[in-house]
ZAMARGU-4260 file (C-alpha; in steps of 0.2 Angstrom, whole numbers, plus 5000, padded with zeros to 4 digits):
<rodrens>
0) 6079/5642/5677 | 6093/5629/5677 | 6093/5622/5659 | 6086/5604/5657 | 6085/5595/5644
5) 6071/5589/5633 | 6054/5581/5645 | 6047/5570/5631 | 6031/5571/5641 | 6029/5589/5639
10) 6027/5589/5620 | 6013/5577/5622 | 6005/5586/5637 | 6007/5602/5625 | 5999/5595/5612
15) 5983/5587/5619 | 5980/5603/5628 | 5977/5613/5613 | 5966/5597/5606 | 5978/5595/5590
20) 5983/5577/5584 | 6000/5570/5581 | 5996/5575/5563 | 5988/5588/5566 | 6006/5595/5575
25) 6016/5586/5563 | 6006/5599/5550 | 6010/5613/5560 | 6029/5611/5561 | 6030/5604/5543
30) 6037/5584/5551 | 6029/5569/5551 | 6016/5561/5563 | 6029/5547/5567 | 6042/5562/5571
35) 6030/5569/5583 | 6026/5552/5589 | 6045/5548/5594 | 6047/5565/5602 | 6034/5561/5612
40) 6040/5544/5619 | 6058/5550/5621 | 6066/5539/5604 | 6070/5554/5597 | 6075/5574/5601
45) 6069/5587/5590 | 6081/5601/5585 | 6079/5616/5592 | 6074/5623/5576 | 6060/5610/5577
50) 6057/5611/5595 | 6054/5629/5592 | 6041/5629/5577 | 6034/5616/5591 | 6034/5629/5606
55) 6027/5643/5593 | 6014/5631/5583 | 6008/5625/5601 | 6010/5642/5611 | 6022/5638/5625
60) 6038/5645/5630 | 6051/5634/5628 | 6056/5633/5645 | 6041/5622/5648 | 6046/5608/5639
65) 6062/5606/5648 | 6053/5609/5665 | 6053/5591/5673 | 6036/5587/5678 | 6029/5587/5696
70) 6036/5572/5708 | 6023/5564/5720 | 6006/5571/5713 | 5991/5560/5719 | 5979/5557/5706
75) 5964/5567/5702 | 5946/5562/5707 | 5936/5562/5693 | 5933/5576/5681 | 5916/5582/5680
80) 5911/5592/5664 | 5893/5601/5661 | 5887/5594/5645 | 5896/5579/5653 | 5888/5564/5636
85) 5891/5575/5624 | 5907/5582/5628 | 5921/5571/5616 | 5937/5563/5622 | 5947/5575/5615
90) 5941/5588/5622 | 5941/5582/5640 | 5960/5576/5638 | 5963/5593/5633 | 5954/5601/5648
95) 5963/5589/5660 | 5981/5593/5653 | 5975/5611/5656 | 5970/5608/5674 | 5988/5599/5676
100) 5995/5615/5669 | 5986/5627/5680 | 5989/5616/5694 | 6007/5618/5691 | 6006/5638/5693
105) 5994/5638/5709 | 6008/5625/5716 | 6021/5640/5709 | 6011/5652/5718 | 6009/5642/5732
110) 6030/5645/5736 | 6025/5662/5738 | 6009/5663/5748 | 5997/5653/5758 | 5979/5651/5753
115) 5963/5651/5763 | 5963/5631/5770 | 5950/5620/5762 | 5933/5621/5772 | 5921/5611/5767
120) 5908/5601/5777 | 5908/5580/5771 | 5892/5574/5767 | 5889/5558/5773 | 5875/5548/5764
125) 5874/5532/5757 | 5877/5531/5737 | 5865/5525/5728 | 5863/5522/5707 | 5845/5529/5712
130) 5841/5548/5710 | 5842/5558/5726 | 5824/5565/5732 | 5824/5583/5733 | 5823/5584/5752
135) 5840/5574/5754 | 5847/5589/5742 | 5839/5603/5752 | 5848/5595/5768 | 5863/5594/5760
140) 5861/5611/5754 | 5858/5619/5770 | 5872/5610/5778 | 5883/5619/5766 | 5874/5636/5771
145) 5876/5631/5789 | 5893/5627/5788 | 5899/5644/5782 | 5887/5654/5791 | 5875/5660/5779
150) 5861/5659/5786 | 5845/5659/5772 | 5848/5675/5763 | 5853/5680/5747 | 5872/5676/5745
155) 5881/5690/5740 | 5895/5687/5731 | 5896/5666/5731 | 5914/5670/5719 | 5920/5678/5737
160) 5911/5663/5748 | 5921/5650/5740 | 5939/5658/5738 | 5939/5662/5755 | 5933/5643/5759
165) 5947/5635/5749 | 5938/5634/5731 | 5952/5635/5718 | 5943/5645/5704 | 5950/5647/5684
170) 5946/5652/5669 | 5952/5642/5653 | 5949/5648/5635 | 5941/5631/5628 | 5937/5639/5610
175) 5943/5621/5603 | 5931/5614/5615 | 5916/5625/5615 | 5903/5609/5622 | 5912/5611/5639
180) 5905/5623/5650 | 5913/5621/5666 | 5924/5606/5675 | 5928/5601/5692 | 5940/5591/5702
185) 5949/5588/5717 | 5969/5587/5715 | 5981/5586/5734 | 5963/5588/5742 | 5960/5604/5734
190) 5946/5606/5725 | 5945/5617/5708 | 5932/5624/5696 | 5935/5628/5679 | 5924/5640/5671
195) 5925/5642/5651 | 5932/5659/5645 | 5916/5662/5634 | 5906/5678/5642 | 5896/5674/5656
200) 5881/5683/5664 | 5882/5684/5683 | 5867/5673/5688 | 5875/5657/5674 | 5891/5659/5683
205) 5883/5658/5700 | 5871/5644/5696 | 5886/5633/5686 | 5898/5637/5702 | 5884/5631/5713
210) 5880/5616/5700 | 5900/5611/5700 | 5902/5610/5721 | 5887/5600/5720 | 5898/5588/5709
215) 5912/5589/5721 | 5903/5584/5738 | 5890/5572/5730 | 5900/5565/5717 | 5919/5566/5717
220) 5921/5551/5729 | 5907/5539/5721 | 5908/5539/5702 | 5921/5535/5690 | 5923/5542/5674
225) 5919/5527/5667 | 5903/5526/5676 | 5898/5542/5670 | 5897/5537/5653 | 5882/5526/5657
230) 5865/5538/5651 | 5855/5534/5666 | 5872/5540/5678 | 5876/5553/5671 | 5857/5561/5671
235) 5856/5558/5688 | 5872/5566/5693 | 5868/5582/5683 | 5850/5583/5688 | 5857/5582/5707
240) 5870/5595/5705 | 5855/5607/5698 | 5844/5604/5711 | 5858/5606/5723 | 5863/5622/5715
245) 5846/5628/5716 | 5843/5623/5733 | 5862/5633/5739 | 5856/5649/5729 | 5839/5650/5732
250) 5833/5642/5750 | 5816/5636/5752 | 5813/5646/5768 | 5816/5661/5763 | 5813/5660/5741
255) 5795/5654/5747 | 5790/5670/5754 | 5796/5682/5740 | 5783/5671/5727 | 5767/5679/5729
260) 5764/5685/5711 | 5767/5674/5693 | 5769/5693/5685 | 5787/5688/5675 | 5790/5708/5679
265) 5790/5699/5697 | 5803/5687/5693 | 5813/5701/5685 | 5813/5711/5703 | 5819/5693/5710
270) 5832/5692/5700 | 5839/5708/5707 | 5838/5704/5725 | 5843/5684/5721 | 5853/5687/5707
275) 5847/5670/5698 | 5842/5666/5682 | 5821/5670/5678 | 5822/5652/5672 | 5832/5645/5687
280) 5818/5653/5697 | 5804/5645/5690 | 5808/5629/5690 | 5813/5630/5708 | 5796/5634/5711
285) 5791/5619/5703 | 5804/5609/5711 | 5795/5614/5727 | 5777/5615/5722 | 5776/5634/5726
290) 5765/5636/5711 | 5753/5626/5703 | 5756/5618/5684 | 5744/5632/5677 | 5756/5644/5683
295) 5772/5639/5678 | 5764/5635/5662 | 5759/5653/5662 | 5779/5658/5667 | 5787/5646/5654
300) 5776/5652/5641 | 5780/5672/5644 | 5797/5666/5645 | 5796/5657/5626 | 5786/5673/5619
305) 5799/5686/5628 | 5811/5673/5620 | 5820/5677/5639 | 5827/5658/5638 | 5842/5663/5626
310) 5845/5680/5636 | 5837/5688/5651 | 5833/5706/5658 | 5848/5712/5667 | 5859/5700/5661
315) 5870/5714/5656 | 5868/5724/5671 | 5872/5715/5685 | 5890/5716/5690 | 5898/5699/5685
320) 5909/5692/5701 | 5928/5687/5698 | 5939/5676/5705 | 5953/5684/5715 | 5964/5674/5725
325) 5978/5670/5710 | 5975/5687/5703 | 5982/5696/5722 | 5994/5683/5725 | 6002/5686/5707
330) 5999/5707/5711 | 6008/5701/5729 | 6023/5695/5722 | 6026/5706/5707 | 6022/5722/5717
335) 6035/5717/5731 | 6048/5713/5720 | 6051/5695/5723 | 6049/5689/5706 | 6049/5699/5690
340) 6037/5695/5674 | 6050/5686/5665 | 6054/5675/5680 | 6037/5670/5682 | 6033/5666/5662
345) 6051/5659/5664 | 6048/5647/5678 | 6030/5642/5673 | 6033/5640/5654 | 6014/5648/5648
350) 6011/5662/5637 | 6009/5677/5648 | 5992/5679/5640 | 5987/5661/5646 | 5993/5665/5664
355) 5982/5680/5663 | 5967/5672/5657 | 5970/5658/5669 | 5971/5671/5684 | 5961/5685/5682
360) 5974/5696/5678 | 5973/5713/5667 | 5978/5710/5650 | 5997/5714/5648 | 6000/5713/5667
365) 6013/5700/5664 | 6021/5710/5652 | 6038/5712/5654 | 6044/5729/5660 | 6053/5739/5649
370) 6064/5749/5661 | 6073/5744/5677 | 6065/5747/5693 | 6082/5754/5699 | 6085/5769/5685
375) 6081/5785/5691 | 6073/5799/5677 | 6078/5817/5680 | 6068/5821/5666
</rodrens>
């Protein structure tokens, strides 16, 4: 990488994405808050001592802060965050420098190889501040379904049905930030979903994916993130993504003829062949009157006593789904020698455990190799 000097910017960017104050940095690397503050805006350079106890306090090569920052880069839409009210400010600046960052490393990957084109339908409707019924939702739904030619049967592996439609999927360690759940956006008409790094089960990971493309066909283009902050705008946008997540995993036509029993050992044999949530099961059936109040009172309560609301039968059986499309193109370039693991931590300026976490990869993948490609052992 050709040596540049210094990007101010980058010290900030750093910072805020591991949810530290200026103080809190200035801590860290034993200067002031006002030293911090003037690295950051350009009036002063720290030495490369300092920038150093910086680079290891904040856990970022140094190369990254003398990477000049993208040129040209159209602004986001709005972020949206599950647990969108109660998630703080600082955590949401931290999770959109993140995005920034792993924006940069598809757009590094990007040099390399091309990814599946974006494919989604546009739904058209008329934004109102007024909750969506749940027949507009269903449409909506099926229109996805249609689109990609699903038909109405289970989806198989939905992880697989987004990459291959143009979904940017990551994963971001968010231990500082353990309100957010999942975030999504559209950056350069790409749309990405961030899922948290905390363990999953299968059918939460499927539901939050659906809940989050909800978000990014309803929403993206009407609300503003200011907007969201109002109580009554933000309940309607998250009950929406629900049903619509609902409606995508389970459709009416066909989840309606599997409920012909309220036995919970029923809903357990669902899950299997659905591979959604108990919960998220019954209150579809209540979204769409398939049972009577009696009976999902019945459900609820069998839920509350098996105490199933916290952690459900097969949760730890059913094969969790992984994103893929980073994780091959990294594999891609490595395994053909175009780049080496020092290059790519080089060039992209993240901890090669980051990179990792951020794209699936096998702990230690990025690792640099020890011996040369080119020696030969006899022996």
């Amino acid at each position: 990488m050709i040596q540049h000097d210094i990007i101010p910017s980058r010290i900030k960017q750093a910072r805020v994405s591991r949810g530290y104050s200026m103080a809190d940095l200035g801590d860290l690397v034993g200067v002031s808050r006002q030293a911090i503050s003037k690295y950051e805006i350009g009036t002063y350079t720290p030495t490369e001592a300092v920038l150093n106890r910086i680079a290891s306090a904040l856990r970022y090569e140094i190369s990254f802060f003398r990477k000049p920052l993208p040129a040209d880069v159209a602004s986001p839409s709005t972020v949206f965050f599950r647990s969108q009210r109660s998630t703080t400010k600082k955590s949401k600046d931290a999770a959109k420098e993140k995005i920034a960052i792993f924006q940069e490393i598809d757009k590094y990957l990007r040099q390399f190889v091309s990814f599946p084109k974006v494919n989604l339908p546009t739904i058209d409707y008329h934004f109102t501040y007024e909750q969506l019924d749940i027949q507009q939702i269903e449409k909506f739904a099926i229109t996805v379904r249609n689109y990609w030619g699903l038909g109405d049967k289970p989806i198989a592996n939905l992880i697989n049905v987004f990459q291959k439609n143009g979904i940017m999927i990551s994963v971001m360690n968010l231990k500082r930030n353990k309100k957010i759940d999942a975030f999504s956006v559209w950056k350069d008409a790409v749309p990405y979903i961030f899922l948290s790094s905390e363990k999953y089960s299968d059918v939460r990971l499927r539901f939050t994916l659906a809940h989050e493309l909800g978000h990014l066909l309803l929403h993206a283009n009407y609300i503003t993130e200011e907007e969201i902050k109002i109580k009554v705008i933000s309940e309607k946008i998250e009950k929406e993504a629900d049903l619509f997540a609902a409606a995508l995993l389970l459709p009416a036509t066909t989840f309606s003829k599997d409920i012909y029993s309220t036995s919970i050992d029923h809903f357990i044999n669902l899950k299997k062949k659905w591979k959604a949530s108990i919960g998220s099961m019954i209150y579809r059936c209540q979204d769409l009157d398939l049972l009577t109040e009696n009976q999902i009172k019945y459900l609820k309560d069998q839920m509350s006593y098996n105490r199933y609301w916290k952690s459900e039968p097969l949760d730890n059986i059913i094969p969790l789904e992984q994103p893929f499309a980073h994780k091959q193109a990294f594999d891609l370039i490595l395994d053909n020698h175009i780049v080496t693991e020092t290059d790519i931590i080089e060039e992209i300026g993240c901890e090669a455990s980051e990179i990792e976490e951020y794209s699936f990869l096998e702990k230690g993948r990025l690792t640099p190799s020890s011996i040369p490609d080119n020696i030969i052992h006899l022996f």
